[in-house]
C-alpha positions in Angstrom: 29.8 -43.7 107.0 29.8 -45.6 103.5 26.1 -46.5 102.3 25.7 -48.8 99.7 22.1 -49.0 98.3 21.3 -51.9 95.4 21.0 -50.4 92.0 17.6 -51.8 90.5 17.0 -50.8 86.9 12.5 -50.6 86.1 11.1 -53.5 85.7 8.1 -54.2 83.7 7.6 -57.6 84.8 5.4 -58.8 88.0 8.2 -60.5 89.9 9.7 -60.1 93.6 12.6 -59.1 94.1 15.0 -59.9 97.1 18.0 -57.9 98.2 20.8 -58.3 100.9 22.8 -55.7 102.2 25.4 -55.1 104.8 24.1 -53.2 107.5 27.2 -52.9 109.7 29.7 -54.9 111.0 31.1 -54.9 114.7 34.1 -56.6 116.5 32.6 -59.8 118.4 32.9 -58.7 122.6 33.6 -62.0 123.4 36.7 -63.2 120.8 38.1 -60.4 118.6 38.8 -62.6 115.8 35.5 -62.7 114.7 32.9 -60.1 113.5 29.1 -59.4 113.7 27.1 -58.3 110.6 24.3 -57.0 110.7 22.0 -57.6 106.8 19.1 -55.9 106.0 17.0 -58.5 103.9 14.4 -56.3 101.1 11.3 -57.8 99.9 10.1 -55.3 96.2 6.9 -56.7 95.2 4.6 -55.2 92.9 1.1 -54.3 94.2 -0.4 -56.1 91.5 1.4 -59.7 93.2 0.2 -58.8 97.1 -2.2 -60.9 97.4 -2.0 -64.8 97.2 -4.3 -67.6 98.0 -3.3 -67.7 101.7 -3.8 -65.6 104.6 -0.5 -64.1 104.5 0.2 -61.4 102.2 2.8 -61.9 99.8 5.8 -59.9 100.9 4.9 -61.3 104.4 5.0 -65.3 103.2 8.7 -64.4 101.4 10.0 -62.7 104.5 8.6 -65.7 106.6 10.2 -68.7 104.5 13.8 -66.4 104.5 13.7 -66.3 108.1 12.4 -69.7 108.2 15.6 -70.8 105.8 18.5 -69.0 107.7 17.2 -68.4 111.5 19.7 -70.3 113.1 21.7 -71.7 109.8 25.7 -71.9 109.4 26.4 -70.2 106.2 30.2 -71.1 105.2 32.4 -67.7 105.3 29.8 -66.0 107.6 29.0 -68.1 110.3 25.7 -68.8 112.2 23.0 -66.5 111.5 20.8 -65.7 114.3 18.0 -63.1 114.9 15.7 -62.1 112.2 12.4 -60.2 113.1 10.6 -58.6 111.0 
């Protein structure tokens, strides 16, 4: 088993930070050419940036607008995206 893990250097500023990563990757049952990936989508936000003027909490509202922009989506070189829960 390979594991990759995103190599964040300290930050001193408030922003989020999003990262992607390759979960694993499965032959498709159904045609053989194809492949399934599962990503794992990371939302880092400091404590100091939880809590915005909604009644979502920050990390919540990000993960809710990525799933909102790729539930469903065809993304050239990877195909549909589906699933998404959180």
């Amino acid at each position: 088993m390979l594991k990759v893990v995103p190599r964040i250097g300290n930050k001193e500023t408030a922003q989020s930070m999003v990262t992607i990563r390759v979960v694993r990757g499965l032959s498709n049952r159904g045609n053989d050419e194809f492949r399934d990936f599962q990503l794992a989508i990371e939302v880092f936000v400091p404590l100091t940036q939880w809590m915005i003027k909604d009644s979502n909490l920050r990390p919540f509202a990000i993960m809710g607008e990525i799933h909102k922009s790729l539930n469903n989506k065809t993304i050239d070189g990877l195909g549909k995206m589906t699933g998404g829960d959180f």
